[in-house]
N, C-alpha and C positions, 0 to 999 in steps of 0.2 A: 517379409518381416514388417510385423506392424510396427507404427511411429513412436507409440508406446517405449517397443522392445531397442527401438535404435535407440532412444533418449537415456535409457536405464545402461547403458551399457558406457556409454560417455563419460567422461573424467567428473568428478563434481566436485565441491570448494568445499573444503573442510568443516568451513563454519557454518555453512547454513544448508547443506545439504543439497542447493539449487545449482541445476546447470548453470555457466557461466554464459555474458552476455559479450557479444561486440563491440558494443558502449554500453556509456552508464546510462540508468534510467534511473529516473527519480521519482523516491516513492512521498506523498507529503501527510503525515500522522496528524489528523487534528481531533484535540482532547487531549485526556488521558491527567498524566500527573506531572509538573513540571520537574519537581524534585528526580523524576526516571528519563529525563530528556537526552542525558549525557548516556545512559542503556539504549535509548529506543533509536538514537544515530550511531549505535556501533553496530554497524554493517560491514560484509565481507565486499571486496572491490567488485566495482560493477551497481555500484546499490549507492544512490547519493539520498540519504535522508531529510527533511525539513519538517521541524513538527512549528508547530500552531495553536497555543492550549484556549485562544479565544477568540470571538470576532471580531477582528479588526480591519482596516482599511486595507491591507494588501490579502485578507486573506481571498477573494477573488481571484485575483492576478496570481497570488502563490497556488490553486485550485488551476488555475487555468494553464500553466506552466508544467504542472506535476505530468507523471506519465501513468501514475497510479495515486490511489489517495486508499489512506486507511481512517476508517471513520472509529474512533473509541465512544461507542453510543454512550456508555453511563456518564462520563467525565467531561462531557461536552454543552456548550448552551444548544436550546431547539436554534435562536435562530442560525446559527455556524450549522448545525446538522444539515437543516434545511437547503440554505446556501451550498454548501458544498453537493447533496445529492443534484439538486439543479443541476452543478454546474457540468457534473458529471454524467449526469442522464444527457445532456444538449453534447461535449463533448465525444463522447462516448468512451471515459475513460475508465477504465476497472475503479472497481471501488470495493472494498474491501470493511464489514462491519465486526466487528468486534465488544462485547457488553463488559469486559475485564479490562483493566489499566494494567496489567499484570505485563512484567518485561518479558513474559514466556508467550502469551496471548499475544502483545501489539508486535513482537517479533513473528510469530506466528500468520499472521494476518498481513505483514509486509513480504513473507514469500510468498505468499496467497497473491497478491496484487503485484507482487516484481514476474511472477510465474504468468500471469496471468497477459501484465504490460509487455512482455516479452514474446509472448506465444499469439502477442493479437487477437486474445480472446475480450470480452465484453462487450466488443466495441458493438453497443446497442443491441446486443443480443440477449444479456444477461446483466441489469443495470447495477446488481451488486453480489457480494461473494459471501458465503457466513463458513465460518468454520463451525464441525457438525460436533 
């Protein structure tokens, strides 16, 4: 049985549709729209979110901390973009892009990078994720 078949058959969380993890991993949203903040941290358990809507002084350390990061390309300054792909290409953390501020899109893009942070995949393999 492929790994695929074993994963599809596993219990999954009501709300987001994503296997459950061990621990929490943190996914960190930077952009988007601040007024959708209180949407884009409602996550199902196992999912601890941090959003970022600009460059500031911790966002490094908060980049450097996350286990995934969701980049909302339209809603974001270049130099935050920038920063964060850095930090993520050096760490090798999933990264996760997204061109909508949409709560269905940056939710959408946080299982993409929780699925991703979970399964140990990017790690420099694949420096970022797009939903098709």
């Amino acid at each position: 049985m492929s790994a695929n078949r074993a994963r599809s058959s596993e219990p999954r969380d009501d709300a987001s549709g994503v296997l459950p993890s061990s621990r929490t991993l943190r996914v960190l949203v930077v952009g988007g729209l601040t007024r959708l903040d209180a949407h884009y941290r409602a996550a199902p358990a196992g999912i601890e979110i941090d959003t970022v809507n600009a460059d500031c002084g911790s966002l490094e350390t908060r980049a450097g901390a996350a286990d995934a990061i969701v980049l909302v390309v339209g809603n974001v300054s270049h130099a935050a973009a920038a920063k964060v792909r850095s930090i993520a290409r050096r760490r090798g953390t999933p990264l996760a892009s997204t061109t909508g501020a949409s709560v269905s899109r940056v939710r959408a893009s946080i299982a993409l990078a929780f699925v991703a942070a979970r399964d140990g995949e990017g790690l420099g393999l694949e420096p970022s994720l797009r939903l098709a």
